[in-house]
C-alpha positions in Angstrom: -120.9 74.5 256.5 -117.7 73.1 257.0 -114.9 74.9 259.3 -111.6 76.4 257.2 -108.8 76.9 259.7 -105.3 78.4 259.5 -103.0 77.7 261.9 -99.6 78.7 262.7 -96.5 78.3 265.5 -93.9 81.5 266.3 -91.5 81.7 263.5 -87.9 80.3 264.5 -85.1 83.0 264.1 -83.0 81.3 261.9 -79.9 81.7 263.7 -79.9 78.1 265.3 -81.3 74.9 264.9 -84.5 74.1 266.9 -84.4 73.7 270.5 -86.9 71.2 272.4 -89.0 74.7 273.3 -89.6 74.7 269.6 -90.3 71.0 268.9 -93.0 71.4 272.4 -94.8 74.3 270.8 -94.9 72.3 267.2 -95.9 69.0 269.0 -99.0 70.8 270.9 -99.8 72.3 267.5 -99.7 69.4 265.9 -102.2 67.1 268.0 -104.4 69.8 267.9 -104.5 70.1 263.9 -104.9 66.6 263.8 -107.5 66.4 265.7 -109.5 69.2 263.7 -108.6 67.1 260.3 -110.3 64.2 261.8 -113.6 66.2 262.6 -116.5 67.1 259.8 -119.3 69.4 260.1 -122.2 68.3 258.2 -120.5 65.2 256.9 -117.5 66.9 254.9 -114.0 67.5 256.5 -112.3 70.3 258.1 -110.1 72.4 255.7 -106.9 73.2 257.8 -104.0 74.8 256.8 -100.9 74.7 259.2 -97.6 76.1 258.0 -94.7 77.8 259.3 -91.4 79.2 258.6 -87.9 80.7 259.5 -87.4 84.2 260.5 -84.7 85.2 258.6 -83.9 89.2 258.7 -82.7 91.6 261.1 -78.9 92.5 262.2 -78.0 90.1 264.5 -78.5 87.4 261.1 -76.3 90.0 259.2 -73.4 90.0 261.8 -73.5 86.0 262.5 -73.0 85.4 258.9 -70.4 88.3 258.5 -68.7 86.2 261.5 -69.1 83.3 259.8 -67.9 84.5 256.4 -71.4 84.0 254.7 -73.7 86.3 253.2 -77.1 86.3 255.4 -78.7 83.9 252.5 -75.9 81.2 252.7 -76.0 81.4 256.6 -79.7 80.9 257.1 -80.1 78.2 254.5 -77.7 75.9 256.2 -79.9 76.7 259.2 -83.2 76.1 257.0 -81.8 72.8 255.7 -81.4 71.1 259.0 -85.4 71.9 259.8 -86.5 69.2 258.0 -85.1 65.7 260.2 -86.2 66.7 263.7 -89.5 68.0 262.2 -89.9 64.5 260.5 -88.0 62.7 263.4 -91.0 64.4 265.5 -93.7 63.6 262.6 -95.1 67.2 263.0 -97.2 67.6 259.9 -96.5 70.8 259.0 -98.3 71.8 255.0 -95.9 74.4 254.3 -92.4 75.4 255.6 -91.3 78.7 253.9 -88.9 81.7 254.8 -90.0 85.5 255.5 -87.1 86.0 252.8 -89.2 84.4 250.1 -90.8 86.7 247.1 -94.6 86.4 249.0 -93.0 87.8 252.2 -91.5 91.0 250.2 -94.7 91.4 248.3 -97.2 91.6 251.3 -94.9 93.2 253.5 -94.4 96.2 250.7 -98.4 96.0 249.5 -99.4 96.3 253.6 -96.9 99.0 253.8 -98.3 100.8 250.7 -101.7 100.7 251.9 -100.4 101.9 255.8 -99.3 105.0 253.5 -102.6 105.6 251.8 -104.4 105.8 254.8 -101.9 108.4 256.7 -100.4 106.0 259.1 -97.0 106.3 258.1 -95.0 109.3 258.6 -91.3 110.2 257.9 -88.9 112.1 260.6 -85.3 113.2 260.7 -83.4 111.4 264.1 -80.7 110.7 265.9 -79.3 107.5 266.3 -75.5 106.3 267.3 -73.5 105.1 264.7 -70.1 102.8 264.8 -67.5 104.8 263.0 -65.0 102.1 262.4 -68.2 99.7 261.3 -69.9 102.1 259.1 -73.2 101.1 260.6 -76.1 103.0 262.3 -76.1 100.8 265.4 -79.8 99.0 267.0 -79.6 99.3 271.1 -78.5 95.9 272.0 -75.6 96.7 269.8 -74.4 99.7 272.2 -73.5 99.0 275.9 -72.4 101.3 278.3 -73.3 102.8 282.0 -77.3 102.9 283.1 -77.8 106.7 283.6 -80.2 105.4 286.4 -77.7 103.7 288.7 -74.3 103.5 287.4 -74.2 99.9 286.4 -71.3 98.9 284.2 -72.3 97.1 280.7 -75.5 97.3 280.3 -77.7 97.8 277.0 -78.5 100.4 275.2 -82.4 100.0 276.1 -82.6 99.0 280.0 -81.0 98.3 282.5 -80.2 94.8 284.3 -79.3 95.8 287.2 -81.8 98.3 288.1 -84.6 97.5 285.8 -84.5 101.2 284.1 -85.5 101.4 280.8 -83.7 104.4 278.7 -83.0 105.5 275.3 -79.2 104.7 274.1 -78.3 108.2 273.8 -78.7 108.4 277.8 -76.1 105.5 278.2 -72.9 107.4 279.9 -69.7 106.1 278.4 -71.0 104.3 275.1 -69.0 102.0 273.2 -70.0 99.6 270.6 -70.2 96.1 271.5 -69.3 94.9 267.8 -66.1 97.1 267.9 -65.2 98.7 271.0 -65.4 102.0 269.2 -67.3 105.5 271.1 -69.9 105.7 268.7 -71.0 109.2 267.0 -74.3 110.7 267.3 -75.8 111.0 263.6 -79.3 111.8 261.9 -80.9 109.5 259.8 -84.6 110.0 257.9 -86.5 107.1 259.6 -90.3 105.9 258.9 -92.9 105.7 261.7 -96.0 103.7 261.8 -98.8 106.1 263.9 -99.7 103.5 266.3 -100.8 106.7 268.2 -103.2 107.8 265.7 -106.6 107.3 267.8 -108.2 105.3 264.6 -105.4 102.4 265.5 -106.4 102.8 269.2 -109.8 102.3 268.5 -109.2 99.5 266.4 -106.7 97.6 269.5 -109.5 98.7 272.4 -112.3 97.3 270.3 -110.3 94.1 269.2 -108.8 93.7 272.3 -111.7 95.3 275.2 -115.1 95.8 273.3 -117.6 93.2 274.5 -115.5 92.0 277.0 -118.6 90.8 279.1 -120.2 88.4 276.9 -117.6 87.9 274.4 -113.8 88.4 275.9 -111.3 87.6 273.4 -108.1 87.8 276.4 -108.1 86.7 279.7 -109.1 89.2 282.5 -105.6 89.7 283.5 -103.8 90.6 280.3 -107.6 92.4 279.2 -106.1 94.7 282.0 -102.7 94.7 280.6 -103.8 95.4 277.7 -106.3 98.0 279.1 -102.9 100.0 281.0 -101.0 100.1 277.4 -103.9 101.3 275.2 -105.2 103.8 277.5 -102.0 104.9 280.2 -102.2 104.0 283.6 -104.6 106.6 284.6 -107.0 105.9 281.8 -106.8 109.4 280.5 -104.3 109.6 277.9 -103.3 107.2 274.8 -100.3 105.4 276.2 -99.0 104.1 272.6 -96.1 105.7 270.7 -95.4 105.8 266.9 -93.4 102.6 265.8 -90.0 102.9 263.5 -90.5 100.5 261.1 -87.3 101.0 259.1 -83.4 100.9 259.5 -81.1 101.8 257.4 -78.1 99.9 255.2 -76.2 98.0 255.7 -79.2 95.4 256.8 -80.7 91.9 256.1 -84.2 92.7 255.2 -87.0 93.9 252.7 -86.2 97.6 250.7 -88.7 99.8 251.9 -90.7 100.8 248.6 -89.1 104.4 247.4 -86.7 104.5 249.9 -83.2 103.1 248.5 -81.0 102.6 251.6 -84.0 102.0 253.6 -85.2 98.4 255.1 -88.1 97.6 257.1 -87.2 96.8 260.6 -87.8 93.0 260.9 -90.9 92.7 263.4 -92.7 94.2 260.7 -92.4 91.7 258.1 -91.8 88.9 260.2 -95.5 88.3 261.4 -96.2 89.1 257.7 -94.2 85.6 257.1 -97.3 83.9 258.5 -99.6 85.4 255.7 -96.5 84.6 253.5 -96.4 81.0 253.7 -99.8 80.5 253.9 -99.5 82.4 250.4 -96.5 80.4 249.2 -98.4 76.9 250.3 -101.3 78.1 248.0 -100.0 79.2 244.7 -98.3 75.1 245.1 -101.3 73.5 245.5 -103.9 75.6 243.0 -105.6 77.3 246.3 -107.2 81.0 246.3 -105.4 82.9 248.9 -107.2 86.1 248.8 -110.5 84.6 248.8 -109.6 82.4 252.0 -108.4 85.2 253.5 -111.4 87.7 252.7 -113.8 84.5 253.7 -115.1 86.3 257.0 -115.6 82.6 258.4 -111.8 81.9 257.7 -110.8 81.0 261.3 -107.2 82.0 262.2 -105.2 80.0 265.6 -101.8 80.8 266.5 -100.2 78.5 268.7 -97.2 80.5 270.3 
């Protein structure tokens, strides 16, 4: 039976144009696909599919282009439009070059979403977050700086620390301020929705993909296996050392509408590894190919060079 392969690269953020640690990853990629088009198994070619995209959503897009006096569209398709000449200059070969702001990366990043619902794992709750009052904006924690609680350092982020290497929440921050304004933000509550990466049916899945069979069959090398092990388990290996995951953020914000939620957008690492599946998507419904049957083919073969 012949091999079917799909292979992808990270997803630029499409807030600059490609560096040379973008063009070394897509070069590597790119011998290695070529070398799997040349093979055949039982006398008929490989099918390989390797295609990409640009990252497009999340607020720091949103305040570049405000800076820039674009909307987010305009200011990432002047970034999208120079992709093409060093990826040709390079001859990387990709199939498909798509965005994760494209109508296939809204409709599998909603239907996954959907399903996360019907199965329990996602869960509303009422928090508090700092908000910019002379912005109008709820405000993510690289947007706030202000003094570590830990050790008194001057301007540092809302999430850690690096000076001391703490890691905090932005409401511990002493002497906040916005970084987009200046402005002492306000504490306010906000309805925000939480993937249950904690429920133990998600654990299981993660200690299985990531630990079961690790003898015969290891999937990660020992050292992140252990990693991995100290995440999913604590550092005791007693207790469930994952959290629940907020996967939404609230308007203004360059992203996907969460389904039923007006005002609501899903925070962008969850529908930017959907972009993958998206373009993959996109690539088929250009050329005439089945998407959901490659990708319910159990012998479908996925490689992510990153």
């Amino acid at each position: 039976m012949s091999r079917k392969l799909f292979v992808t690269t990270a997803l630029p953020y499409a807030n600059a144009p490609f560096h040379i640690g973008h063009i070394m990853e897509y070069i590597q990629a790119d011998i290695w696909v070529r070398f799997q088009r040349m093979q055949q198994d039982e006398g008929k070619p490989r099918e390989v599919h390797f295609v990409g995209a640009d990252d497009v959503h999340g607020a720091p897009i949103m305040i570049a282009a405000e800076k820039a006096g674009k909307t987010p569209q305009e200011f990432v398709a002047e970034i999208a439009a120079g992709r093409a000449a060093p990826l040709n200059g390079f001859l990387v070969s990709f199939d498909n070059w798509h965005s994760t702001d494209g109508p296939e990366n809204h409709e599998l990043s909603r239907e996954i979403y959907r399903r996360l619902k019907a199965k329990g794992l996602i869960v509303s709750r009422t928090i508090e977050q700092f908000f910019d009052p002379v912005k109008e904006m709820f405000l993510p924690d690289r947007y706030i700086k202000g003094e570590c609680p830990k050790c008194g350092a001057k301007d540092q982020y809302g999430d850690n620390c690096e000076a001391c290497s703490s890691v905090y929440t932005p409401t511990e921050l002493k002497n906040p301020y916005s970084i987009l304004t200046g402005a002492t933000p306000v504490m306010k509550q906000s309805e925000h929705f939480f993937f249950r990466l904690s429920d133990p049916q998600c654990t299981a899945f993660l200690k299985e993909w990531t630990l079961g069979d690790i003898e015969d069959h290891p999937r990660l090398q020992p050292e992140v296996a252990n990693k991995a092990r100290e995440w999913l388990e604590g550092k005791d290996g007693s207790e469930n050392a994952l959290s629940d995951w907020d996967i939404s953020r609230d308007a203004p914000y360059f992203g996907i509408e969460i389904p039923d939620a007006p005002g609501k957008y899903f925070y962008v690492w969850l529908d930017a590894p959907v972009g993958y599946l998206a373009s993959l998507k996109n690539y088929f419904n250009k050329t005439g190919g089945d998407y959901d049957a490659f990708m319910a083919d159990p012998e479908t073969e996925q490689y992510h060079f990153i």
